[in-house]
KELO-274807 format. One line per 3 residues: for each residue x, y, z of N, C-alpha, C. Coordinates in Angstrom, 3 decimals, m for minus. Example, Ala and Ser with C-alpha at 12.3 -4.5 7.8 and 13.67 -1.06 7.14 Angstrom:
<voses>
13.190/m5.690/7.800/12.300/m4.500/7.800/13.200/m3.300/7.800  12.850/m2.250/7.080/13.670/m1.060/7.140/12.900/0.030/7.870
</voses>
This chain:
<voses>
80.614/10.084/48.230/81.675/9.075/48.070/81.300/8.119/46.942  82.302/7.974/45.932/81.764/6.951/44.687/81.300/5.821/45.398  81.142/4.829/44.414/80.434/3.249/44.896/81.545/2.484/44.620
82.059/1.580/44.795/82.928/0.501/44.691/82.940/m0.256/43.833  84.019/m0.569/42.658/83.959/m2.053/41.707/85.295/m2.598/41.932  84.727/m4.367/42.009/86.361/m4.888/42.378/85.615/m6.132/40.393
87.374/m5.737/40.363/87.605/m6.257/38.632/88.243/m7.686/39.217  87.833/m8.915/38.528/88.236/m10.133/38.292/89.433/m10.415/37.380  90.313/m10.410/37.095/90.842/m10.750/35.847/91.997/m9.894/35.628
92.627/m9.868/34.107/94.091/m9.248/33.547/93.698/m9.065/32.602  94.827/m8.486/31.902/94.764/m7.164/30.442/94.557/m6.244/30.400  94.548/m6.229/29.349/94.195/m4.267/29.066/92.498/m4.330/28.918
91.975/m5.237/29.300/90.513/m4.401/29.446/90.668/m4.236/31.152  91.308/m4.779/32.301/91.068/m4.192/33.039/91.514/m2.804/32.861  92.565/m2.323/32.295/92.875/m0.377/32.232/91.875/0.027/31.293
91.209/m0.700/30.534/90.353/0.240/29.470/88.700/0.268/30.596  88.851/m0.703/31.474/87.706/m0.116/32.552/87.667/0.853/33.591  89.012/0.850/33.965/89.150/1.737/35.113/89.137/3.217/33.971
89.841/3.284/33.420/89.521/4.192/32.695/88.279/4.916/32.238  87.492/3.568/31.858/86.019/4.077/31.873/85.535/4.824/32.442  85.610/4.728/33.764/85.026/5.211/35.244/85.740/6.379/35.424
86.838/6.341/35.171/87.536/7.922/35.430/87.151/8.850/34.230  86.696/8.223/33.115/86.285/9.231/32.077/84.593/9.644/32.554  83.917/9.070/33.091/82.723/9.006/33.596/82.698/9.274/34.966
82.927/10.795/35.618/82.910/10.722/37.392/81.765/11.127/37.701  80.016/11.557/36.606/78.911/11.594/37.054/78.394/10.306/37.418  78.945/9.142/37.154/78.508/8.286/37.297/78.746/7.666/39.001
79.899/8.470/39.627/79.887/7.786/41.161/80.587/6.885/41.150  81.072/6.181/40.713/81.801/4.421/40.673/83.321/4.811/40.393  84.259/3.963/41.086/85.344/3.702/41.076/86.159/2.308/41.268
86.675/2.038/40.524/87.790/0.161/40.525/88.784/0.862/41.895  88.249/m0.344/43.001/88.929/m0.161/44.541/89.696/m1.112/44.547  89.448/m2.235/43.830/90.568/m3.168/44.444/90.595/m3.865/42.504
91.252/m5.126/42.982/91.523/m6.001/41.270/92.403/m7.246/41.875  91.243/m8.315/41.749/91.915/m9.729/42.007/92.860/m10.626/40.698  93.481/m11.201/40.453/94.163/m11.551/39.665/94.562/m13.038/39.749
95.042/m13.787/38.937/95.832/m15.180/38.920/97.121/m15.154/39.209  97.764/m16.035/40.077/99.238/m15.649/40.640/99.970/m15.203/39.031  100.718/m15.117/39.083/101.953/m13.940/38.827/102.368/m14.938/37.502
103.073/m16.136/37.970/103.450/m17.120/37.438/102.908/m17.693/35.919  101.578/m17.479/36.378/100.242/m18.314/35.253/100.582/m17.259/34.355  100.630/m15.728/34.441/100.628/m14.562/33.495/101.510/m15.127/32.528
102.691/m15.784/33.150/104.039/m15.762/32.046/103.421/m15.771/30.683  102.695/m16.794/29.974/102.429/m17.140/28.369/102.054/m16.034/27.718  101.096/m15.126/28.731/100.333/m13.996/27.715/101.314/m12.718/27.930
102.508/m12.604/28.829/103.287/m11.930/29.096/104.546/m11.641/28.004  104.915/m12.821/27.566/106.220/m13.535/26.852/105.365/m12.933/25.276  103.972/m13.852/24.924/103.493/m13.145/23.676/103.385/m11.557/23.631
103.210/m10.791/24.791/102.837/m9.181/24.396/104.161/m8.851/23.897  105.196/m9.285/24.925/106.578/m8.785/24.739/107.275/m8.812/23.637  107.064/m10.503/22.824/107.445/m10.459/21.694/106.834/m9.988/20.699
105.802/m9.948/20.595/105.418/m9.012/19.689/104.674/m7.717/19.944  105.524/m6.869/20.796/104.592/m5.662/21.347/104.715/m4.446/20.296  105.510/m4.502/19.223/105.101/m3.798/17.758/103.689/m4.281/17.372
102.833/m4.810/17.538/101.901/m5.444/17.061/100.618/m4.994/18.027  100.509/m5.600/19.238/99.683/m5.330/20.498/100.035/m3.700/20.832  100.882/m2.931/20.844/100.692/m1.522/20.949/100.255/m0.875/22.110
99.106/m0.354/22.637/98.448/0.016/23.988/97.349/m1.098/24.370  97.175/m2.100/23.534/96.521/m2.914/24.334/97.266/m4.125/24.319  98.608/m3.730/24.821/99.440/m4.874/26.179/99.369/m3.839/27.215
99.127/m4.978/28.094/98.867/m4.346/30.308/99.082/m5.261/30.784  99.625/m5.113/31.638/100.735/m6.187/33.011/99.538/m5.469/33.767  98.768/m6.730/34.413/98.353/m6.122/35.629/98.810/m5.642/36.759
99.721/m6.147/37.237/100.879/m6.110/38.131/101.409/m4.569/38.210  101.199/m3.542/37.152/101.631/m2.447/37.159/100.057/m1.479/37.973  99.406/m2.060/37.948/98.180/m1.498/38.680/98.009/m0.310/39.949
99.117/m1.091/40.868/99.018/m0.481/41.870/99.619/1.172/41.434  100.882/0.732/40.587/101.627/1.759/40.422/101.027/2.818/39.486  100.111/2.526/38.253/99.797/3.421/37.412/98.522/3.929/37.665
97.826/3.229/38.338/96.404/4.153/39.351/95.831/3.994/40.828  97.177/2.907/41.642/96.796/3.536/43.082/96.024/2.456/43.374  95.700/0.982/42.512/94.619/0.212/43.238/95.185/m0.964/43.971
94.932/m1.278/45.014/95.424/m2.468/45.457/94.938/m3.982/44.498  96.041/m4.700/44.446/95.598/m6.023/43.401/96.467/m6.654/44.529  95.542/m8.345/44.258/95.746/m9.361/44.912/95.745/m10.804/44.183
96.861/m11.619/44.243/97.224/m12.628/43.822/96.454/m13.744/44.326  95.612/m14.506/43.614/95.057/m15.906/44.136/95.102/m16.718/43.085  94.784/m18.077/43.950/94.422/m19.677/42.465/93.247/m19.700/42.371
92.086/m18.977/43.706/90.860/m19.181/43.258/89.973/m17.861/44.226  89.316/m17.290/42.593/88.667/m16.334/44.286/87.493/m16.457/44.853  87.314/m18.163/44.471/86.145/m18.308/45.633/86.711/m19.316/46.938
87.866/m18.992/47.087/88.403/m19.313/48.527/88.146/m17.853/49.251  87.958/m18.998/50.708/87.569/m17.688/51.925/88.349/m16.779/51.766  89.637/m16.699/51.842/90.649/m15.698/52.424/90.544/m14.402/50.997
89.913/m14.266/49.549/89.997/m13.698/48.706/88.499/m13.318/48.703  87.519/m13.775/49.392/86.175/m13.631/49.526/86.281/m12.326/50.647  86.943/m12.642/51.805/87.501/m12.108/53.060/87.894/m10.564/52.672
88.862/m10.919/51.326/89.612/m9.696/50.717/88.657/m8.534/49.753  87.938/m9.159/49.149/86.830/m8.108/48.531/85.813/m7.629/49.329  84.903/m8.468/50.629/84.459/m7.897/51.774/84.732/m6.283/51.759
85.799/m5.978/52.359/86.402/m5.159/52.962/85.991/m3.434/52.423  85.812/m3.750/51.056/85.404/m2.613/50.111/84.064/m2.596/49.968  83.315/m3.758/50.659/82.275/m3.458/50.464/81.177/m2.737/48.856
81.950/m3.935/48.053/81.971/m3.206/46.643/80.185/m3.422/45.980  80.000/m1.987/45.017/78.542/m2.355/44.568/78.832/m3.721/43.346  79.487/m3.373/43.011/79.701/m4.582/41.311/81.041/m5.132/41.464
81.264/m6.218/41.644/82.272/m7.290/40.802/82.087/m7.607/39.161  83.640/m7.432/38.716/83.388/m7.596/37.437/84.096/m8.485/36.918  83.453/m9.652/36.433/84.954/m10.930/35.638/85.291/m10.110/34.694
86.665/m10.095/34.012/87.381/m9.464/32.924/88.709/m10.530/33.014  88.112/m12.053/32.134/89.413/m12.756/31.434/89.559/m13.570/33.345  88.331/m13.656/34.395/89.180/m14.381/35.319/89.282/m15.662/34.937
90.156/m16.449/35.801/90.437/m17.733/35.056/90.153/m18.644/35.958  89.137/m18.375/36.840/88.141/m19.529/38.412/87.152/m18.968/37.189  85.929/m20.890/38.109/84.833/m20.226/37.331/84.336/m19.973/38.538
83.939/m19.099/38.608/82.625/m18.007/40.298/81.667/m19.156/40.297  82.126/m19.397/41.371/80.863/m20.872/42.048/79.438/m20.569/42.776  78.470/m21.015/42.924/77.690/m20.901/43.923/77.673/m19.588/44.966
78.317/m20.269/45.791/79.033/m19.410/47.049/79.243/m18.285/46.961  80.253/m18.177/46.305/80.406/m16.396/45.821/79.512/m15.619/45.222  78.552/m16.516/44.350/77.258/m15.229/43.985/76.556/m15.225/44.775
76.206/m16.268/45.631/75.025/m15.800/46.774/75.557/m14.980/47.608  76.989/m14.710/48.435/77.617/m13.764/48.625/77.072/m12.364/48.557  77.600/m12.169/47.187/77.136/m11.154/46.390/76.463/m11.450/45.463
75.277/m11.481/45.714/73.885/m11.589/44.975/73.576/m10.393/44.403  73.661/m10.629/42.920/73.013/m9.849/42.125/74.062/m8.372/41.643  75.640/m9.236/42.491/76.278/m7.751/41.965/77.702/m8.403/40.990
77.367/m9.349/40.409/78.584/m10.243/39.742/78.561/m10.120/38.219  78.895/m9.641/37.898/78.771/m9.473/35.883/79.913/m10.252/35.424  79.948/m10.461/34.013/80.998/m10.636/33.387/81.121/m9.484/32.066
82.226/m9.358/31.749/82.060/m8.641/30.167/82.994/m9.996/29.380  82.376/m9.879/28.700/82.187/m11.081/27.367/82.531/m10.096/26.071  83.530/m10.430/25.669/83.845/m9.372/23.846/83.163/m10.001/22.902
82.615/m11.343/23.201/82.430/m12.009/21.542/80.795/m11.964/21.917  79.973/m12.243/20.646/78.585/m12.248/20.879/78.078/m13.537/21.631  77.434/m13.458/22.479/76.807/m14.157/23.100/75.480/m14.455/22.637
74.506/m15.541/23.123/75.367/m16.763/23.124/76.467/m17.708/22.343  76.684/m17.418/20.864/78.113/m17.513/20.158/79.056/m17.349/21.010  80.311/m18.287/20.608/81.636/m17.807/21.014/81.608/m17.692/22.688
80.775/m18.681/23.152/80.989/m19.093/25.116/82.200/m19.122/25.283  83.084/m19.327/26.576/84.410/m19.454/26.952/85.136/m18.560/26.151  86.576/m18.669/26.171/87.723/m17.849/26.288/88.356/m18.169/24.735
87.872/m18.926/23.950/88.428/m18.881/22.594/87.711/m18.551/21.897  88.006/m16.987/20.661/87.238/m16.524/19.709/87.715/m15.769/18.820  88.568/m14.920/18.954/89.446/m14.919/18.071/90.167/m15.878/16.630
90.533/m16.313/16.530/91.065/m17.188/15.368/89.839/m18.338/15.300  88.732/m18.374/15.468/87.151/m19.413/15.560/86.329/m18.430/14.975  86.434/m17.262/15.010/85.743/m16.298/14.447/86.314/m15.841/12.761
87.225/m16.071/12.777/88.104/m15.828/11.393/87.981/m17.151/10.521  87.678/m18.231/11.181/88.041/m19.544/10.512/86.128/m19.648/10.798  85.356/m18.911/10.959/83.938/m19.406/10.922/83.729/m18.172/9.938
84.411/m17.446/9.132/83.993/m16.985/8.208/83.174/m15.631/8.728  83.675/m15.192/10.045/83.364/m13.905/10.781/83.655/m12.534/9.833  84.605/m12.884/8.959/85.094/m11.466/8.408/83.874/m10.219/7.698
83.880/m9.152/7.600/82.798/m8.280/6.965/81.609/m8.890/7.659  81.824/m9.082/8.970/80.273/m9.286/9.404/80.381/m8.176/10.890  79.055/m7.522/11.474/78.911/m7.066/12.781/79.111/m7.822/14.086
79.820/m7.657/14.968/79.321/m8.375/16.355/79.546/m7.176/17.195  79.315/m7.994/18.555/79.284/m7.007/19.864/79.887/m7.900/21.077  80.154/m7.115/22.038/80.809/m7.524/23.327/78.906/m7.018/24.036
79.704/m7.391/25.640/78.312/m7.972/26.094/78.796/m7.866/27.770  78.041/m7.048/28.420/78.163/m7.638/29.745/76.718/m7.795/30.314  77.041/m9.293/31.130/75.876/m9.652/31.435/76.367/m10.601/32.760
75.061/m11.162/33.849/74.698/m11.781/35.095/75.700/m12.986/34.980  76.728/m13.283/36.142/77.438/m14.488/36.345/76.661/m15.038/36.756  75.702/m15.941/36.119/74.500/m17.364/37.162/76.079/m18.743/37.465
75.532/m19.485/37.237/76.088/m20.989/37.730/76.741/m21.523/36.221  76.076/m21.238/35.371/76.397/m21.803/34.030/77.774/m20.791/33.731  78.251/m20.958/32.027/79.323/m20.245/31.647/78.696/m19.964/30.694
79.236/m18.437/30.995/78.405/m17.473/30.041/77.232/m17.589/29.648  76.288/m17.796/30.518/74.896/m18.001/30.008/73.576/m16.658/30.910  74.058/m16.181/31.404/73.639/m15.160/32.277/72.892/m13.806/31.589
71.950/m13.433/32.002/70.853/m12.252/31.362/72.124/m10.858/30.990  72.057/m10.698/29.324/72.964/m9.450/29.003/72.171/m8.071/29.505  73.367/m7.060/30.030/72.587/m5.948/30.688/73.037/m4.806/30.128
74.112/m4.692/28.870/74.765/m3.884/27.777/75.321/m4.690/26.489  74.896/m4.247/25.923/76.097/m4.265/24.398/76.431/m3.338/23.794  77.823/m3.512/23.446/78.722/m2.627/22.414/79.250/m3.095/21.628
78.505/m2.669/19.893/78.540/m3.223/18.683/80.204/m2.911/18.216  80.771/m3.620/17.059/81.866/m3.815/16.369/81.287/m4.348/14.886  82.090/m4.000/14.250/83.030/m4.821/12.966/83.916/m5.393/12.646
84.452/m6.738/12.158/85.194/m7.100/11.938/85.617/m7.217/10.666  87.437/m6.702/9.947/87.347/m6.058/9.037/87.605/m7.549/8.217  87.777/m7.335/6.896/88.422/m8.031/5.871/89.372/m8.706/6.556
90.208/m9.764/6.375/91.248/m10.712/5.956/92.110/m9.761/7.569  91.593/m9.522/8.773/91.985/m9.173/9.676/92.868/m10.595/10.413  93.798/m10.594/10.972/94.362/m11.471/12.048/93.508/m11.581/13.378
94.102/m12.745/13.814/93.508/m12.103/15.868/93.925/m11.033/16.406  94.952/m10.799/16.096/95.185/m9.151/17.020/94.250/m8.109/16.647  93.558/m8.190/15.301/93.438/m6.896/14.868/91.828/m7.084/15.814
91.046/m8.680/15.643/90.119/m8.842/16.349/90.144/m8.681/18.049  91.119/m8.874/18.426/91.756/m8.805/19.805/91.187/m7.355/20.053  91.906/m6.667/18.975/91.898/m4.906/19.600/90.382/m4.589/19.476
89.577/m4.771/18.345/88.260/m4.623/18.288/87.338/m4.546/19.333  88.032/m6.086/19.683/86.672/m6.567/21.289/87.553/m5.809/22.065  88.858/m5.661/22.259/89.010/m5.030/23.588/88.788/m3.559/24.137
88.594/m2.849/22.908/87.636/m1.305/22.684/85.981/m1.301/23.326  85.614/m2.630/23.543/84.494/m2.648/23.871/84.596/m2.497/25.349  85.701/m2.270/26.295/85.661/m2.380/27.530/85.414/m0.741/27.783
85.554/m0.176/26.933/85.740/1.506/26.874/84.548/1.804/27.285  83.566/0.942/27.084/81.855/1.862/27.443/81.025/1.009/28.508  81.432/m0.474/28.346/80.197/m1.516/28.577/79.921/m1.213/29.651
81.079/m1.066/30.935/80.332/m0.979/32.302/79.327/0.416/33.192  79.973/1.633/31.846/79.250/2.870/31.666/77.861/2.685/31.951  78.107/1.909/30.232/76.701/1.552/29.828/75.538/0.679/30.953
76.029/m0.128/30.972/75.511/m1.420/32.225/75.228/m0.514/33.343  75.972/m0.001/34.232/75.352/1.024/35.262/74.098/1.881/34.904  74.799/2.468/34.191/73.142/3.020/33.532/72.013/2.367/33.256
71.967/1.468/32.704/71.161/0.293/32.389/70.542/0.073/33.891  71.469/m0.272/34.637/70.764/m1.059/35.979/70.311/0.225/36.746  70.620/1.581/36.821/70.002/2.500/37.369/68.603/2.490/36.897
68.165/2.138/35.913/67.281/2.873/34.988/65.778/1.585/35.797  64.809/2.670/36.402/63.688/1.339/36.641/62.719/0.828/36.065  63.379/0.328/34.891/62.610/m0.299/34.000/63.266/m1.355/33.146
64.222/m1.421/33.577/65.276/m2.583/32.977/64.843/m3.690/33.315  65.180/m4.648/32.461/65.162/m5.644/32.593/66.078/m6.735/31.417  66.978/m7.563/32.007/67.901/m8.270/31.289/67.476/m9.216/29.606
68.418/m9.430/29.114/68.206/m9.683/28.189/68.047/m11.087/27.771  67.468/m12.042/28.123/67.189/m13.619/28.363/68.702/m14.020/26.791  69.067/m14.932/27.080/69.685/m15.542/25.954/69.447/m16.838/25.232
69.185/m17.167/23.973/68.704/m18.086/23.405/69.496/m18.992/23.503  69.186/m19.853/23.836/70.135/m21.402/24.727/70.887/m22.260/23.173  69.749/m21.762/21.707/69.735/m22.600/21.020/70.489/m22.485/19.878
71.688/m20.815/20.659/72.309/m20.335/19.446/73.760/m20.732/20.309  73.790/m21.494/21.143/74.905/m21.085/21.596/76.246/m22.101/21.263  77.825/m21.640/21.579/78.219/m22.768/20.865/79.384/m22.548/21.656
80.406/m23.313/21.794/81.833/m23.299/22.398/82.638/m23.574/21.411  84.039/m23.165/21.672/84.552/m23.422/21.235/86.102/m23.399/21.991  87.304/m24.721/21.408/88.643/m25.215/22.424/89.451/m23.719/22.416
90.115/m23.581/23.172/91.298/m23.000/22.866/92.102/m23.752/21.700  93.327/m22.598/21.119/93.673/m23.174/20.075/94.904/m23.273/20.289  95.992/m24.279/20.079/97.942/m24.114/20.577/97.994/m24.510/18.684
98.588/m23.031/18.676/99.446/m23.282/17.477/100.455/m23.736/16.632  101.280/m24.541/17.434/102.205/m25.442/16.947/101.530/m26.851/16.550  100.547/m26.934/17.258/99.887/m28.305/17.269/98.756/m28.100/16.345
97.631/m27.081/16.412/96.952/m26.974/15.717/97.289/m26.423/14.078  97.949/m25.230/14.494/97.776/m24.104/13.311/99.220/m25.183/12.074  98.856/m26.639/11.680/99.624/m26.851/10.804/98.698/m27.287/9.303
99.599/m26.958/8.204/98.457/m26.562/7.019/97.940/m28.094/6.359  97.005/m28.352/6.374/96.249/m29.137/5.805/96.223/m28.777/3.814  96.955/m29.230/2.903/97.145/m28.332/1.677/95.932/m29.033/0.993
94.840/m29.754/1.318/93.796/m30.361/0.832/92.889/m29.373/0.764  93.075/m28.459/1.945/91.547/m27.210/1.991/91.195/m26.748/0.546  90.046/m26.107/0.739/89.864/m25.256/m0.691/90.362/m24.065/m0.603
90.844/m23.164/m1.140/91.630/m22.091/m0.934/91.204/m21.189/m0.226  89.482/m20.949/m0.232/88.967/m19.868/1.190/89.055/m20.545/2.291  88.842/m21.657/2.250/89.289/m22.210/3.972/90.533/m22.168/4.383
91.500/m22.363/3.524/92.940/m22.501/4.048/93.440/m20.750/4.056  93.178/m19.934/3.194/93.237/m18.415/3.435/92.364/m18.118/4.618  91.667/m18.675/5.211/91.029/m18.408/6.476/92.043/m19.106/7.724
92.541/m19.722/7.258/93.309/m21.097/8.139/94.599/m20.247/8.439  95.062/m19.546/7.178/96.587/m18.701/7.664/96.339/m17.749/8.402  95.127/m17.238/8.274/94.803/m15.637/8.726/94.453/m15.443/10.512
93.807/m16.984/10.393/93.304/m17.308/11.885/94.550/m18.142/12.956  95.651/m18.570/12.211/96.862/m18.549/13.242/97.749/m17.705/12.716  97.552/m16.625/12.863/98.658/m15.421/12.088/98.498/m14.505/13.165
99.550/m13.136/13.175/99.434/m12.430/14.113/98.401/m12.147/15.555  98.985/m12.581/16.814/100.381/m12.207/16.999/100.836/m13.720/17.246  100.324/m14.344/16.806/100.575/m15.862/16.774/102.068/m16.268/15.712
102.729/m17.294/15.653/103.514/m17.742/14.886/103.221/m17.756/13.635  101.940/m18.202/13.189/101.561/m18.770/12.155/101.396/m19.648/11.590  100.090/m20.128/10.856/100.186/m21.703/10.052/101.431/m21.696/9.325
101.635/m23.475/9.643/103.024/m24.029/9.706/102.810/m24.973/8.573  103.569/m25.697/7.718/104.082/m26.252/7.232/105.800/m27.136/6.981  105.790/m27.713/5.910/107.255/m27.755/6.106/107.772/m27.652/4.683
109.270/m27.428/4.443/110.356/m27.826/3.066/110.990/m28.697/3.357  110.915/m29.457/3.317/112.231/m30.880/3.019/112.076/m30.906/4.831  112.847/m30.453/5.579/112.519/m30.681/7.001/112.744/m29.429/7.833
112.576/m28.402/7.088/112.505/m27.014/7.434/111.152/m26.314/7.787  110.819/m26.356/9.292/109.708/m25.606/8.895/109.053/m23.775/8.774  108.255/m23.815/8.457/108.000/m22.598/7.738/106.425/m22.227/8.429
106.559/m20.374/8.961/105.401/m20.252/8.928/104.445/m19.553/8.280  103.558/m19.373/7.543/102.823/m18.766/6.550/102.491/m17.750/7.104  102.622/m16.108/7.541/101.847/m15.355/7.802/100.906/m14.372/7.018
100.782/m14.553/5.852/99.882/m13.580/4.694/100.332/m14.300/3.395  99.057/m14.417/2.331/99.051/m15.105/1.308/97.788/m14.838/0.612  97.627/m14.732/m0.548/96.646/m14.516/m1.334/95.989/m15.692/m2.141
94.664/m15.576/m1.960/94.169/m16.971/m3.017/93.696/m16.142/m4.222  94.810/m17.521/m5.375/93.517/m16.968/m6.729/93.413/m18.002/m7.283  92.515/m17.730/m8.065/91.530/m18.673/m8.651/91.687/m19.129/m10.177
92.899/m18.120/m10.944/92.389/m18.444/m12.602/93.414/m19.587/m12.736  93.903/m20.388/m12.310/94.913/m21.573/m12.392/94.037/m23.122/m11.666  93.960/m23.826/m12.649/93.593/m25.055/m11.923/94.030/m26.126/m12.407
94.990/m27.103/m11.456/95.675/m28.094/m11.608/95.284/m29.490/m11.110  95.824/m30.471/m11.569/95.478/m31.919/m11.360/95.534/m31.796/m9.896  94.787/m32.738/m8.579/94.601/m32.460/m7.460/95.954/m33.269/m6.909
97.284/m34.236/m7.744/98.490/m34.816/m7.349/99.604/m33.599/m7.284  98.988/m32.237/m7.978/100.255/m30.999/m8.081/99.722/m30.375/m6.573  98.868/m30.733/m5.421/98.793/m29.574/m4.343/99.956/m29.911/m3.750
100.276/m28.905/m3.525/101.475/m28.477/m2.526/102.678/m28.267/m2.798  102.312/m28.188/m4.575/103.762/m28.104/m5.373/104.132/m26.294/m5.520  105.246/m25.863/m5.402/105.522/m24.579/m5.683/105.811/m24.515/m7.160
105.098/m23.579/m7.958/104.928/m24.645/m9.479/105.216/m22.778/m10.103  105.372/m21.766/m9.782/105.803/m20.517/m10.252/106.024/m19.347/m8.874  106.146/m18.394/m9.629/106.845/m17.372/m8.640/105.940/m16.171/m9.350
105.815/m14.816/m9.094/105.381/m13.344/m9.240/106.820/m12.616/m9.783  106.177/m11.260/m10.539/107.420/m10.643/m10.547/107.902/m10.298/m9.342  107.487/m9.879/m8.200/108.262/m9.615/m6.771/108.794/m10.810/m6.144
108.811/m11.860/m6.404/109.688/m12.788/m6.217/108.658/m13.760/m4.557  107.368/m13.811/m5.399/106.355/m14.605/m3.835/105.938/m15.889/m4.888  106.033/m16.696/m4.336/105.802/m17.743/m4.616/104.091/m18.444/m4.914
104.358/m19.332/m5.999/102.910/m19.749/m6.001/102.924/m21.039/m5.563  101.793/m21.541/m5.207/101.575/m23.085/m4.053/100.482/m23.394/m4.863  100.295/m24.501/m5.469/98.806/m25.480/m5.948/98.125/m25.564/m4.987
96.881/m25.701/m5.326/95.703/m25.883/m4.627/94.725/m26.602/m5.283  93.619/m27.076/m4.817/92.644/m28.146/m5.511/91.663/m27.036/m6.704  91.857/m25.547/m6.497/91.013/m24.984/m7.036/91.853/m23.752/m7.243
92.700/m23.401/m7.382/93.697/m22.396/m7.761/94.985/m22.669/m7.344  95.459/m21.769/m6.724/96.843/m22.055/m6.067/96.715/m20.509/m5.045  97.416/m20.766/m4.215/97.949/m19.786/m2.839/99.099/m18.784/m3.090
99.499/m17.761/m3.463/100.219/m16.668/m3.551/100.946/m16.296/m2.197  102.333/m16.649/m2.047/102.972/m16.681/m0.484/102.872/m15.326/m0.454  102.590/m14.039/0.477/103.550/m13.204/0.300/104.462/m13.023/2.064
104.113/m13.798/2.574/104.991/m12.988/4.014/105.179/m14.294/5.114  106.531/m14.867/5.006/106.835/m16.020/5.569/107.602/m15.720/6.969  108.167/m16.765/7.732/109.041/m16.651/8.597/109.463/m17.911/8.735
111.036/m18.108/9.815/111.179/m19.114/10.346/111.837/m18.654/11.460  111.260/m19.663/12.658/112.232/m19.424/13.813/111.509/m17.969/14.612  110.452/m17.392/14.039/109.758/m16.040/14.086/110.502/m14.657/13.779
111.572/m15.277/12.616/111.759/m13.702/11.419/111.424/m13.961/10.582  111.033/m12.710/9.857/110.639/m12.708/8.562/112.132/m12.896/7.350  111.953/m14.268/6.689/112.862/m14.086/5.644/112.430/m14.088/4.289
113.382/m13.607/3.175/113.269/m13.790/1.509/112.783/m15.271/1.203  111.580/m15.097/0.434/111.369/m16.724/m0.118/112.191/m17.858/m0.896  113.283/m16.826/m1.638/114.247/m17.280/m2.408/115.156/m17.976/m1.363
115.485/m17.600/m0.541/116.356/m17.943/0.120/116.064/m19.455/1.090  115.181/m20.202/0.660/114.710/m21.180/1.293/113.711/m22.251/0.289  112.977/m21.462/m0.489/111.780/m22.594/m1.053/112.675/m22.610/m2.850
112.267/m23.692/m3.374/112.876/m23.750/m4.541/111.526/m24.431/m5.500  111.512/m23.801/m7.037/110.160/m24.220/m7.926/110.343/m25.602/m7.738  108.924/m26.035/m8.187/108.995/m27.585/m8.750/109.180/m28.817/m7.443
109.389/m27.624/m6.672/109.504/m29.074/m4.884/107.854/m28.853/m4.510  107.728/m29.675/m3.489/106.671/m29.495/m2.755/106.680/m29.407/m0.922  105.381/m28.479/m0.869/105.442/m28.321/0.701/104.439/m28.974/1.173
104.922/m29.263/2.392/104.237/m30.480/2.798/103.595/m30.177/4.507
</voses>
């Protein structure tokens, strides 16, 4: 009879785990149950897959479809270190609990519970990139053309600070958005808990201590509030600035006269340099008809705008010689 894993959390890394396990049946292990956040809380990340599910592709997942697309019982709570959800994983008598995106932090109680069988999988490198924002912090920290890895490792008391017991390396490409980073880390759910079982079978393991002195947090980000353009940046920061609230996000915002506008792709160049009173002036155009924007050290090349979240013609809205603000 396999061994038991009950999954913490939503998304498509919970299907890219269960999956795991069904691609792996020497391994014995099977996802028996899957606790979740009421129904309600889903709406925000629900509403974003939907609207842009040309974009997200196979990694949008309604947990909620669970029962129906592999048979597992899932259960709705606000916290699952209340008795009655403690009560509910009991029952399976499971070898591993796995956080994936839960949104309680696992208290005390529940790991002594289950001592020694509580992991998390973590996509961003640890200790870097603690908590739940990394995506668009990773693009705007100048992550691009560099390696990272996802990570599962020990739920202790702290957040995310727990001994790693797998990693699975990545790349992150060029001038990528969050989605494209989204999909990256979420490929990492494809092996880690493989991996990690194996790992903990093996008697000679031993966890991977984490350096306290690399570690860093970082806020969640709301893009209406945050993602608006600062036209002072130097042109790699602010080309980092569009790229990191850009897909599947709205996009860095600005305005025309009292129209606003969101930037989703733009090119910096460099052989133009103007008095630092012309930033934010639209001061020429391309032969394809994209607009150029001043900058303190070149100017910004629009090529792919929206308003309202369609994509429209630049002509049809920005005019030379004004400025955006």
């Amino acid at each position: 009879m396999n061994k038991k894993v009950i999954l913490l959390g939503h998304g498509v890394g919970v299907k890219f785990t269960i999956e795991s396990l069904l691609a792996n049946p020497d391994l014995e292990f099977e996802v028996a149950g899957i606790v979740t956040h009421p129904k309600e809380e889903h709406t925000p990340d629900l509403e974003m897959m939907e609207k842009r599910k040309k974009i997200y592709q196979e990694y949008a997942y309604n947990v909620f479809n669970v029962s129906k697309d592999y048979g597992i019982p899932l259960l709705e709570t606000y916290d699952v270190n209340s008795s009655e959800t403690i009560k509910w994983i009991k029952q399976f008598d499971p070898e591993y609990i796995i956080s994936i995106g839960c949104r309680n932090i696992i208290k005390a109680p529940f790991l002594n519970i289950f001592e020694n069988k509580v992991f998390n999988i973590h996509t961003a490198p640890l200790p870097k990139y603690r908590g739940a924002a990394s995506d668009s912090w990773m693009i705007l920290n100048g992550e691009w053309d560099s390696e990272q890895f996802g990570c599962i490792h020990f739920i202790d008391t702290g957040i995310d600070t727990g001994d790693i017991i797998a990693k699975s390396y990545y790349k992150i490409p060029e001038f990528s958005y969050p989605i494209d980073v989204f999909k990256i880390r979420m490929n990492t759910f494809k092996d880690l808990l493989p991996k990690a079982i194996k790992a903990l079978g093996s008697i000679d393991f031993v966890g991977q201590k984490q350096d306290m002195d690399g570690a860093t947090v970082f806020p969640r980000l709301n893009t209406p509030v945050d993602g608006v353009i600062n036209w002072t940046y130097s042109g790699k920061d602010l080309l980092k600035f569009i790229y990191a609230f850009g897909y599947p996000h709205e996009g860095a915002s600005c305005f025309f006269d009292k129209q606003k506008i969101n930037i989703l792709e733009a090119e910096f160049v460099e052989d133009i340099k103007m008095h630092p009173f012309a930033i934010g002036l639209i001061f020429g155009k391309n032969e394809d008809g994209m607009y150029k924007v001043a900058l303190k050290d070149g100017y910004l090349l629009l090529k792919k705008i929206e308003v309202d979240g369609k994509l429209i013609q630049q002509k049809s809205i920005l005019r030379l010689g004004r400025f955006l603000k």
